[in-house]
N, C-alpha and C positions, 0 to 999 in steps of 0.2 A: 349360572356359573360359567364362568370364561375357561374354554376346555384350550385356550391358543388359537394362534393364527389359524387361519385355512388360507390353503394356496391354490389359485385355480388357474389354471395355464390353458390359455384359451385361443385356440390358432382361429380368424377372423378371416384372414384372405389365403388361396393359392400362390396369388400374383407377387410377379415382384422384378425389381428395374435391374437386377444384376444378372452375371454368367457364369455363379458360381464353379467350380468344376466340381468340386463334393457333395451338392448341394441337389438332392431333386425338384427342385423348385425352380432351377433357372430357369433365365427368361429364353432360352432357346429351346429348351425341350416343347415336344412337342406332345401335351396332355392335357387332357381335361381340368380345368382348373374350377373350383368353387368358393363363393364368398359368404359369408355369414350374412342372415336376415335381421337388421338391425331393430325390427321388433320385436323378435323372439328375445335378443339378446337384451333389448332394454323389459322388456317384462320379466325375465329372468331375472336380470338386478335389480329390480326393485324387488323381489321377493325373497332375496339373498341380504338387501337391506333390513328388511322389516328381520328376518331373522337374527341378523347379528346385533339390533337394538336388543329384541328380546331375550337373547342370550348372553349377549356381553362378548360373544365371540369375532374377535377381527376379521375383516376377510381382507384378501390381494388377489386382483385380478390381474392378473398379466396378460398383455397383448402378444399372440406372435404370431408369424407367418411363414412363408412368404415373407412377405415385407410389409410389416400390417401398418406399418404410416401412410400405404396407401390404400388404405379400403377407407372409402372414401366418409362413412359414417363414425368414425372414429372418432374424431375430436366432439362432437354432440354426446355421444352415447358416454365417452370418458365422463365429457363435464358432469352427465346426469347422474353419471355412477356414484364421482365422489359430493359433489354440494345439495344432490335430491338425496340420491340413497343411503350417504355416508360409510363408501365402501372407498380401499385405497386402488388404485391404480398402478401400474408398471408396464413396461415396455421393452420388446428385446429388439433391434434395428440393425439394418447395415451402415448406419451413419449417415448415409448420404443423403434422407430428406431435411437434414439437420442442417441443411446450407443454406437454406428460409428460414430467415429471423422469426417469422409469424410461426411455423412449428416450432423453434426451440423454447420462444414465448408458454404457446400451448404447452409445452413438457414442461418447462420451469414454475409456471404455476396451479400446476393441476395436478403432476405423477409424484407419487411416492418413490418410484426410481427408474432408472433409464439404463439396460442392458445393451453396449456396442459393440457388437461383432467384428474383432479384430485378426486376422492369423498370422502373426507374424510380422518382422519388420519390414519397410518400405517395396520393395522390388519382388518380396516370397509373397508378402500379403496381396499384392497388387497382380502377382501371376497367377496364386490361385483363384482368384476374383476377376482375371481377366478385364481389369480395369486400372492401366495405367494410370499412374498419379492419384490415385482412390487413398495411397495412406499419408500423403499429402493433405487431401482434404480431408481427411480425417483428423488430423491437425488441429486444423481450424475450424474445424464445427465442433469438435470437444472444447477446445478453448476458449472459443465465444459463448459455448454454454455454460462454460465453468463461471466466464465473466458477467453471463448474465443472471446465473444463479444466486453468486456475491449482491449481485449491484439489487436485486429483488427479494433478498433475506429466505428467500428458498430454502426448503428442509431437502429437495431432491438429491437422493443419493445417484451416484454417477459408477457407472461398475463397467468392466470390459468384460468380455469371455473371448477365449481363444481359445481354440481347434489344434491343440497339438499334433506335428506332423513330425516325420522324417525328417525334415530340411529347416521345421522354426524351434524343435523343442531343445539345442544346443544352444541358442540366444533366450532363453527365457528369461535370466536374471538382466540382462543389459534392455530387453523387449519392457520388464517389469520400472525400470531406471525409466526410459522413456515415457511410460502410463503415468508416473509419478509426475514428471514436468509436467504433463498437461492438467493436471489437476483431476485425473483421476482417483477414486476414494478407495475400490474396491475391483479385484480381480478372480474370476475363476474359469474352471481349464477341466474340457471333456479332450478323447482322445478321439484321434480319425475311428468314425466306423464306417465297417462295409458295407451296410443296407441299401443305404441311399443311393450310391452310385459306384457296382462293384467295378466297373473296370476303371476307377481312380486309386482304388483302395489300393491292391499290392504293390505300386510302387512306392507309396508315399505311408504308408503303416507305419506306427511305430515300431522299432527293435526292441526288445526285449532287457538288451544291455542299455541302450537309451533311458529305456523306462527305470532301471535299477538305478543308475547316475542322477537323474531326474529325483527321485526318491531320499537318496543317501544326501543330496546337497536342499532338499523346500523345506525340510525343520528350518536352516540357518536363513534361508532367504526370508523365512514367513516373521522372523525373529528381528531382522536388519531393514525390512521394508514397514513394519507395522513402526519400528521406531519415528519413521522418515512421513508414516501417514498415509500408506497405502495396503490394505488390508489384505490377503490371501488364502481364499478360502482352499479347502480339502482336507479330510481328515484322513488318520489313518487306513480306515476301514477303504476309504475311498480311493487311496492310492491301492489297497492292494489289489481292489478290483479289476487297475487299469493293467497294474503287472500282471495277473490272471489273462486278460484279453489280450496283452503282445506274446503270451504265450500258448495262445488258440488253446486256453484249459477252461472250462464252462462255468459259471458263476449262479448254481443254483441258488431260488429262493423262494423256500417255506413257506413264509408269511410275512408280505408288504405293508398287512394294515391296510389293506385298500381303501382307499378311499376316506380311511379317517381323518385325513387333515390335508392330502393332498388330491384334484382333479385334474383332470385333462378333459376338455372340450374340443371336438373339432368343431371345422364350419358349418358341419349340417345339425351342429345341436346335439350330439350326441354324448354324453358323459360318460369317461374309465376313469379305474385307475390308472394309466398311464396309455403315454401316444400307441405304445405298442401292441396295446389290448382296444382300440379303439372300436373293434366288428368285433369282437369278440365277447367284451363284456360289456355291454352299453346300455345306458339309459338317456332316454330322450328327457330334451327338459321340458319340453312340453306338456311331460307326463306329470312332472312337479307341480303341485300348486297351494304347498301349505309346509308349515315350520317340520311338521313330522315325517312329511316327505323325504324333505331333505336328511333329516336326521334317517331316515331308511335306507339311504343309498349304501352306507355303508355295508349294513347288512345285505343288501343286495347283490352288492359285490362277493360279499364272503361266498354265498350259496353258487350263486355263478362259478367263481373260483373251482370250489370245491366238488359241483359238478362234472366241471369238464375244464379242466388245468389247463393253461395256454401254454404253449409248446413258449412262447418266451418267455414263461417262469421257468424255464427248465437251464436258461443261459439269457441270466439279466442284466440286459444293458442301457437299464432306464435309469439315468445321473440324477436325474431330481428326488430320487426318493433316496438314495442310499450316499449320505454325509457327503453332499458336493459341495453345499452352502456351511458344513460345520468348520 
């Protein structure tokens, strides 16, 4: 019986060609960085293949990183994922390998969808990124993909997400105007956190008044751009979470369901329910090697959970599980 999607977010590389400022990934810090073993990960899909035949159940893998266009095993392992295994693919990017025709080829005819990392318009998005002219070329590698998607009868969906800040989230309806021209389909929007890199944070955090304006005006915009063909996710539940965190008040939670529909893999093979439980509650996939397996992970998670409660269930700021995509 087809119990739904499963979603697996699967980070593959450290690495990656940008300097973000928010971002602990840049490519200046100076850290230890690790890549996914691309046979662990292709034996793993194929066994997440043979499972979703026998169950009916879809699966989406997602690529992320770093900047997982460049872990260099990608485009083999994707192809094998979806036309051997018959599992969908996606990918989350900073745009910029998208400026090689032969990668947007590869996306065009392989991913189920393609996530481009945008914050903002030209000059905001380009300082936090530390890459002048980067939303320029973002321009045109979205719009040659769009053009090749047309011209290839492609089902790829094409989606942005953006980093609400301090300084981009007053433009977001005019930022939404422009996603539209380029033929973007779909847009969704986490808020600045602090984790990653605290001394970016308090300058650039959202206000609290921000967040409430923000709020009171994305009913009408989500109503005036779906007209026009461009989709915006966030639900309720989701905004009020973000109003919660610009007012440093804590977002306990109960029960995530871990694990029942949604994963997080990092690079060493390890599976949570989400990035932030990643040493915390894990299971290697290595350890998997049959349909009931998989089907135990959930449970496995639960007993972990309820063991020994991760201090980030106590203030959850994991956007994939809780109505970012509704």
């Amino acid at each position: 019986m087809n119990q739904g999607r499963r979603v697996i977010v699967w980070r593959v590389t450290q690495d990656c060609n940008l300097d973000c400022q928010f971002c602990s990934y840049s490519q200046s810090l100076n850290r230890i960085r690790h890549n996914a073993d691309p046979a662990k990960v292709e034996r793993f899909g194929a066994l997440l293949g043979e499972y979703s035949k026998q169950t009916g159940r879809n699966t989406l893998v997602s690529w992320i990183g770093g900047e997982p266009l460049l872990w260099p095993a990608l485009w083999d392992v994707s192809r094998r994922f979806v036309h051997e295994f018959g599992l969908d693919v996606s990918t989350t990017t900073n745009g910029v390998p998208l400026r090689s025709r032969r990668v947007a080829e590869r996306i065009v005819d392989d991913f189920t969808e393609i996530v481009i990392s945008i914050d903002g318009f030209g000059d905001e998005n380009d300082r936090v990124r530390q890459k002048p002219g980067l939303f320029e070329e973002l321009k045109r590698n979205i719009s040659t993909l769009v053009e090749l998607k047309a011209s290839r009868g492609s089902a790829l969906t094409v989606k942005v997400n953006t980093i609400l800040m301090r300084k981009n989230i007053e433009h977001f309806e005019a930022f939404c105007e422009v996603l539209l021209s380029w033929g973007v389909e779909e847009l969704t929007f986490n808020q600045l956190g602090g984790y990653d890199r605290p001394e970016f944070f308090p300058a650039n955090r959202l206000l609290s008044s921000q967040v409430s304006n923000f709020i009171n005006a994305l009913s009408g915009w989500k109503t005036q751009f779906a007209e026009k063909g461009l989709l915006i996710h966030g639900s309720d539940a989701y905004l009020h979470r973000l109003q919660c965190s610009s007012r440093d008040e804590k977002i306990p939670v109960e029960d995530c369901a871990p694990g029942s529909w949604f994963w997080f893999v990092n690079e060493n093979g390890l599976i949570s329910p989400c990035s932030y439980t990643s040493y915390e509650y894990a299971v290697d996939i290595d350890s998997i090697r049959s349909r009931d397996e998989i089907d135990a992970v959930e449970a496995t998670f639960r007993q972990m959970q309820s063991e020994n409660k991760s201090r980030f269930c106590g203030d959850c700021h994991c956007t994939q599980l809780f109505d970012k995509f509704s």
